[in-house]
PALOZA-924117 format. One record per atom (N, C-alpha, C): atom name; residue in one letter; residue number from 1; x, y, z. Coordinates in pm, whole numbers, always signed. Example, Ala and Ser with C-alpha at 12.3 -4.5 7.8 and 13.67 -1.06 7.14 Angstrom:
<recs>
N, A, 1, +1319, -569, +780 .
CA, A, 1, +1230, -450, +780 .
C, A, 1, +1320, -330, +780 .
N, S, 2, +1285, -225, +708 .
CA, S, 2, +1367, -106, +714 .
C, S, 2, +1290, +3, +787 .
</recs>
This chain:
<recs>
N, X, 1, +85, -118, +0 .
CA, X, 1, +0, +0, +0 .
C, X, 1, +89, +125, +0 .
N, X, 2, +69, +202, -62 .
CA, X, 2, +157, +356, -126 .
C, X, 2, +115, +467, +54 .
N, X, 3, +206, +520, +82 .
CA, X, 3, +200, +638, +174 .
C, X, 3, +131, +728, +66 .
N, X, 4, +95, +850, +140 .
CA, X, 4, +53, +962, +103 .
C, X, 4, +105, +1104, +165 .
N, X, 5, +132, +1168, +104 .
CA, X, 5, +188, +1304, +120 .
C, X, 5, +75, +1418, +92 .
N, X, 6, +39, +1518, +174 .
CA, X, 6, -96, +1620, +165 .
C, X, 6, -52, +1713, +136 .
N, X, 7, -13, +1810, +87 .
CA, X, 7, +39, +1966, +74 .
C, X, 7, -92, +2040, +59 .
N, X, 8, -158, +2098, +168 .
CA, X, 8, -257, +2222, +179 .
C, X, 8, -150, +2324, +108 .
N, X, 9, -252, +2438, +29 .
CA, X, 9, -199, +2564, +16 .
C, X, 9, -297, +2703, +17 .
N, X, 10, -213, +2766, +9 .
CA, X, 10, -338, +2913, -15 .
C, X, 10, -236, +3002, -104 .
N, X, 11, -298, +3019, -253 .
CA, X, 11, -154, +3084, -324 .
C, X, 11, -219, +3263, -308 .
N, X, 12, -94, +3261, -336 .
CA, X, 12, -86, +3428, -305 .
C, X, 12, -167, +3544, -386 .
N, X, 13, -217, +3647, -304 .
CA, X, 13, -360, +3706, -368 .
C, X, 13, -292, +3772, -470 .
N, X, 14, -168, +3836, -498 .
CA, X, 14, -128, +3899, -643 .
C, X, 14, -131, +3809, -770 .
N, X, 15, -119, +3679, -751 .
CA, X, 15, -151, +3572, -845 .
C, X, 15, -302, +3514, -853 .
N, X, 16, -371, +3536, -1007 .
CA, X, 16, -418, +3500, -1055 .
C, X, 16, -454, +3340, -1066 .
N, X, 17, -595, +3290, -1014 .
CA, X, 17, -644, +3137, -999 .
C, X, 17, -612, +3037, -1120 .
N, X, 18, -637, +3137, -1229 .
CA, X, 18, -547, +3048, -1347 .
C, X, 18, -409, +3041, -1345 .
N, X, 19, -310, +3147, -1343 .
CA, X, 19, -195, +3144, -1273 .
C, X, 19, -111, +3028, -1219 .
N, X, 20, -200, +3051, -1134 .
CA, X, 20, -169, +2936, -997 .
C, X, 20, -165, +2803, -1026 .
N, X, 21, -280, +2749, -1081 .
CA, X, 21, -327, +2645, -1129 .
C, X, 21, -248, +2570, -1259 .
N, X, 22, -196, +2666, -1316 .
CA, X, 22, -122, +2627, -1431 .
C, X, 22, +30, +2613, -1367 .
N, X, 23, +91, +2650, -1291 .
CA, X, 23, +203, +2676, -1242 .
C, X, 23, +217, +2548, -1167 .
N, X, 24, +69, +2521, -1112 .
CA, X, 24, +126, +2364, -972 .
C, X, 24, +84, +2238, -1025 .
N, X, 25, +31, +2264, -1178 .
CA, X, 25, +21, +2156, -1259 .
C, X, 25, +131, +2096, -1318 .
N, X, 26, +255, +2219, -1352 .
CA, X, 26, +396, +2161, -1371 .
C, X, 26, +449, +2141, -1247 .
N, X, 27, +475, +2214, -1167 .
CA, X, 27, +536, +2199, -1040 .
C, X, 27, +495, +2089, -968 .
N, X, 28, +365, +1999, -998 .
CA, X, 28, +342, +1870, -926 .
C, X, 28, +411, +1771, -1041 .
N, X, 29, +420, +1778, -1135 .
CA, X, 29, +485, +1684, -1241 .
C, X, 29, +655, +1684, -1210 .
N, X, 30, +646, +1816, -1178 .
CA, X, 30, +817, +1789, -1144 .
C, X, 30, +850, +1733, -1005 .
N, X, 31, +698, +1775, -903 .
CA, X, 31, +789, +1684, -811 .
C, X, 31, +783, +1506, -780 .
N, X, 32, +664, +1466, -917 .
CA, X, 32, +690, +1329, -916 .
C, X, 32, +739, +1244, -983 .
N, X, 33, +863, +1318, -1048 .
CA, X, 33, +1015, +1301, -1126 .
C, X, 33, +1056, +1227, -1029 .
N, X, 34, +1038, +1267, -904 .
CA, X, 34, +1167, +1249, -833 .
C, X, 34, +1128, +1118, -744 .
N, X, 35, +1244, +1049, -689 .
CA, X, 35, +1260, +917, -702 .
C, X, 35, +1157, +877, -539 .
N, X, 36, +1090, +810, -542 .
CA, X, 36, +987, +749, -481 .
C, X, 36, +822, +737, -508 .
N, X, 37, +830, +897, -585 .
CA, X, 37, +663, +916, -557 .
C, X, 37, +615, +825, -690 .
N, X, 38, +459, +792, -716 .
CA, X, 38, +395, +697, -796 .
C, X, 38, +293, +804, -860 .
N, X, 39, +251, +899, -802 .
CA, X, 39, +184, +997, -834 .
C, X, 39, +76, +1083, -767 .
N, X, 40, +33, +1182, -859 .
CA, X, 40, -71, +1313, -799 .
C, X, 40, -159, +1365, -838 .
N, X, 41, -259, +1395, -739 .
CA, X, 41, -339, +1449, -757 .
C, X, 41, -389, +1568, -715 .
N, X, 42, -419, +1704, -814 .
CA, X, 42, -468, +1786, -720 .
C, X, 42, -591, +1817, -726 .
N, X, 43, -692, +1933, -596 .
CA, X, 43, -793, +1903, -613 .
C, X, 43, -813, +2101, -546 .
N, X, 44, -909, +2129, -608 .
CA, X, 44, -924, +2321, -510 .
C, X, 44, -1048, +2238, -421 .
N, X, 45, -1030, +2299, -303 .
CA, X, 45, -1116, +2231, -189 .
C, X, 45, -1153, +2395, -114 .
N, X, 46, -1300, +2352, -28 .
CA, X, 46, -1366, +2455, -13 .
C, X, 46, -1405, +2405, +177 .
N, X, 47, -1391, +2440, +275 .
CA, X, 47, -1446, +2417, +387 .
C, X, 47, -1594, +2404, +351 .
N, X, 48, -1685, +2284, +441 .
CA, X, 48, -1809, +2263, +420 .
C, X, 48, -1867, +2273, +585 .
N, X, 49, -1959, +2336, +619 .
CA, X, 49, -2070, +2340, +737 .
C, X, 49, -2177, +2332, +747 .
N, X, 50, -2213, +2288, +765 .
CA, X, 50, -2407, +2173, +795 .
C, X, 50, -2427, +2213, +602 .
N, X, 51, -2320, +2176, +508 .
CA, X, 51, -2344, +2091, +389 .
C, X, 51, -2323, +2236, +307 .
N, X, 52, -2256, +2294, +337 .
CA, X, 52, -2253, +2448, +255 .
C, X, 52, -2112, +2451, +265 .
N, X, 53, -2045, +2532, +159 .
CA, X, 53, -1907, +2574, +120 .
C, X, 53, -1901, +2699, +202 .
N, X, 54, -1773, +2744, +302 .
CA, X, 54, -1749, +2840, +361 .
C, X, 54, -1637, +2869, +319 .
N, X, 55, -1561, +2989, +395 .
CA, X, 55, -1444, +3039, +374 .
C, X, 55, -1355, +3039, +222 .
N, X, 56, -1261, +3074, +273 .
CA, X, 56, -1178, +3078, +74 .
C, X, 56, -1132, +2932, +40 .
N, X, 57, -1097, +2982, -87 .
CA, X, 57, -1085, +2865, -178 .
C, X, 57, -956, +2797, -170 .
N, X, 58, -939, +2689, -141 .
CA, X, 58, -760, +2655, -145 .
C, X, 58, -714, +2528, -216 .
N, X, 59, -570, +2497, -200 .
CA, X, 59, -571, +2382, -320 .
C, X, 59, -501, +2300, -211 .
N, X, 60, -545, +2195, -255 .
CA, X, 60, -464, +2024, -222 .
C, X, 60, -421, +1970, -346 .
N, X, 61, -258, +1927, -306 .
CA, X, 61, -216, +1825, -328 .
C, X, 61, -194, +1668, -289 .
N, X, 62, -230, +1572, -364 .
CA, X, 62, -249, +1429, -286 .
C, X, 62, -118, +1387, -382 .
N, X, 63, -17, +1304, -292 .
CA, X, 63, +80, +1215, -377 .
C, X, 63, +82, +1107, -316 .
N, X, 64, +84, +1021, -375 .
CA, X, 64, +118, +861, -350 .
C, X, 64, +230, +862, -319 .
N, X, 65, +350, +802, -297 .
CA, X, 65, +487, +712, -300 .
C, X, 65, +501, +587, -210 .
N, X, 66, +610, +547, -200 .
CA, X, 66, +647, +395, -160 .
C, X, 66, +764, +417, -134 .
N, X, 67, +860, +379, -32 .
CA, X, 67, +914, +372, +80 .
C, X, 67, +918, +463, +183 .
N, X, 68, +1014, +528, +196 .
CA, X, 68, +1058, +646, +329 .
C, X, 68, +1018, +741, +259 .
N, X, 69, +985, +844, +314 .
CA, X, 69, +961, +1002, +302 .
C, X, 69, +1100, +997, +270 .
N, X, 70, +1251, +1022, +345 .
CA, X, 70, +1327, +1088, +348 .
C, X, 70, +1398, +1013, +174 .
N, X, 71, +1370, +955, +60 .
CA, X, 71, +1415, +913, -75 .
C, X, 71, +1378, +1026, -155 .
N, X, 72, +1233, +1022, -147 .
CA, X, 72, +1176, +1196, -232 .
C, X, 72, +1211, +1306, -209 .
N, X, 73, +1221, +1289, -34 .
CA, X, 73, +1261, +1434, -19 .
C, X, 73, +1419, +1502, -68 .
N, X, 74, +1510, +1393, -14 .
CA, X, 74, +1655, +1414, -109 .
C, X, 74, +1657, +1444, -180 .
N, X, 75, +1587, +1322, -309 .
CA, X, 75, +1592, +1379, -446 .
C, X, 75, +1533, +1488, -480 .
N, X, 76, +1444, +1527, -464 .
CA, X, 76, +1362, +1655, -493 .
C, X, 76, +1479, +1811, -434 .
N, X, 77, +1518, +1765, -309 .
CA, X, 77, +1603, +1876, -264 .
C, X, 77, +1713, +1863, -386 .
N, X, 78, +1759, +1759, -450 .
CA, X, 78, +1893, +1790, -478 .
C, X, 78, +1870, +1825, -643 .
N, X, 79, +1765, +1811, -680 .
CA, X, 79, +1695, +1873, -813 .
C, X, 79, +1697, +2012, -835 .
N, X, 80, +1621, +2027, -732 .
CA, X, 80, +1613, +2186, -719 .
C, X, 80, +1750, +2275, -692 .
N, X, 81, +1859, +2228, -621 .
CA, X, 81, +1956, +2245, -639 .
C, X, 81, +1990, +2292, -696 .
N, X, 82, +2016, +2158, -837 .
CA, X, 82, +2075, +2163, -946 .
C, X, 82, +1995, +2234, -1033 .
N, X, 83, +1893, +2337, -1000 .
CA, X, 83, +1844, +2385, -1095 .
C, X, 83, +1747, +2253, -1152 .
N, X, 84, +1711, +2153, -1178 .
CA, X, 84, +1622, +2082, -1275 .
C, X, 84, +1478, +2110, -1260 .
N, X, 85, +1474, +2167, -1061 .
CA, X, 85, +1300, +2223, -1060 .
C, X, 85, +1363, +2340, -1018 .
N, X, 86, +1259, +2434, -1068 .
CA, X, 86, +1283, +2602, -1079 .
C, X, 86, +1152, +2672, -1027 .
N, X, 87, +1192, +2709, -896 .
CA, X, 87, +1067, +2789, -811 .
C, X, 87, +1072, +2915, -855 .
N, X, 88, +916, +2947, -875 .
CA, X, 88, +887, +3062, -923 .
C, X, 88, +933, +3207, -772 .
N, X, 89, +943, +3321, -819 .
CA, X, 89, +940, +3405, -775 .
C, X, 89, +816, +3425, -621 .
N, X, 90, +710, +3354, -666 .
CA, X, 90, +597, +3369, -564 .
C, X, 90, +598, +3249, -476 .
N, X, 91, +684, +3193, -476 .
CA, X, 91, +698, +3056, -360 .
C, X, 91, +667, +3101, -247 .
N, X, 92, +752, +3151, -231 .
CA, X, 92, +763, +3200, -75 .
C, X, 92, +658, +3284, +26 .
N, X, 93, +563, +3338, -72 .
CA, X, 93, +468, +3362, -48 .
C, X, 93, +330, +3297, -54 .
N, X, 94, +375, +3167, -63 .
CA, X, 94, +221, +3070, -67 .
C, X, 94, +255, +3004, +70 .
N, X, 95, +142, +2982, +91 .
CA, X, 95, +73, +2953, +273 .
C, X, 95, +84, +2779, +237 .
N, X, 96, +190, +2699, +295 .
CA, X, 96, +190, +2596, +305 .
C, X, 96, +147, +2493, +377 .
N, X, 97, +79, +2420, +421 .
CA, X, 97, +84, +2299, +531 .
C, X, 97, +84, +2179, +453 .
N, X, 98, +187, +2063, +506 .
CA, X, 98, +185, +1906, +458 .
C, X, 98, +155, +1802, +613 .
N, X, 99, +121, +1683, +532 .
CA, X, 99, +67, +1555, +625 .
C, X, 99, +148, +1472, +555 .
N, X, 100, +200, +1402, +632 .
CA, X, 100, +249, +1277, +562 .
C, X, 100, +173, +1173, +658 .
N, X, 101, +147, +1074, +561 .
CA, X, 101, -19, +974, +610 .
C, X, 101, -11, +850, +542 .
N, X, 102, +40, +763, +684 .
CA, X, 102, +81, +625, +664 .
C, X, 102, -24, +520, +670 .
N, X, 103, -70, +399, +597 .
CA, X, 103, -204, +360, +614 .
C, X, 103, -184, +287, +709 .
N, X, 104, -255, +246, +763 .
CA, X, 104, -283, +161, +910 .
C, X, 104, -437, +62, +887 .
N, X, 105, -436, -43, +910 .
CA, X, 105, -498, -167, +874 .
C, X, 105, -544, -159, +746 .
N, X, 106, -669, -256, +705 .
CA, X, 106, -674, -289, +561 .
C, X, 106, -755, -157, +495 .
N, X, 107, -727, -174, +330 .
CA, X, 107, -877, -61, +278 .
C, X, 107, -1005, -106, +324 .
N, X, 108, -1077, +14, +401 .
CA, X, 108, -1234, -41, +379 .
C, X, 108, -1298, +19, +266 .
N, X, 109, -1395, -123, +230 .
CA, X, 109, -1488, -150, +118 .
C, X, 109, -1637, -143, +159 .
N, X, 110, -1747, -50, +123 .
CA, X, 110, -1864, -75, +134 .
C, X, 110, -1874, -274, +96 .
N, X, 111, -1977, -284, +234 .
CA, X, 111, -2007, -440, +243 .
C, X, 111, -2097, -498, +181 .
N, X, 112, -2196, -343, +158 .
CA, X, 112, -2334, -409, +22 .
C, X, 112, -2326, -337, -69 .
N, X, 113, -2391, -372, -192 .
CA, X, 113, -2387, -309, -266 .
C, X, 113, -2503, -340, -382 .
</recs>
């Protein structure tokens, strides 16, 4: 069974939602170059309360990989390094949080169907 890696974000209000969106569509391809991950998904997610969308709009990233965290993270550090991934100017200004989320007993499956 593949780990999972979460990257919450909130990109920065001088950048444009298309912008953004186009930018972490390469920037997630480049970071599953790098040696562990299997792949990603992203998704814009909205807080929900008694079934209604609240607050602002933000993006998730979901990645799969397989073994240690610390294989991707190397490689990815030593990419960027070398220059092969190239952070934009507005990095540093996007609101980050990650989960790394190990599975624990089997998948559950609806039992009827």
């Amino acid at each position: 069974m593949n780990n999972l890696y979460l990257v919450l974000s909130r990109k920065p209000d001088r950048i444009s939602r298309d912008d953004y969106h186009e930018w972490y569509v390469k920037h997630a391809q480049e970071n599953i170059e790098s040696t562990g991950f299997v792949d990603a998904q992203r998704y814009v997610i909205r807080e929900v309360e008694a079934g209604k969308e609240v607050g602002d709009e933000q993006h998730l990233a979901l990645y799969h990989y397989e073994g240690d965290m610390s294989i991707w993270r190397n490689d990815l550090t030593r990419r960027i390094e070398e220059g092969d991934v190239v952070l934009p100017d507005f990095f540093k200004e996007i609101e980050f949080r990650s989960w790394n989320c190990t599975p624990v007993g089997d998948l559950l499956k609806p039992t009827r169907r």
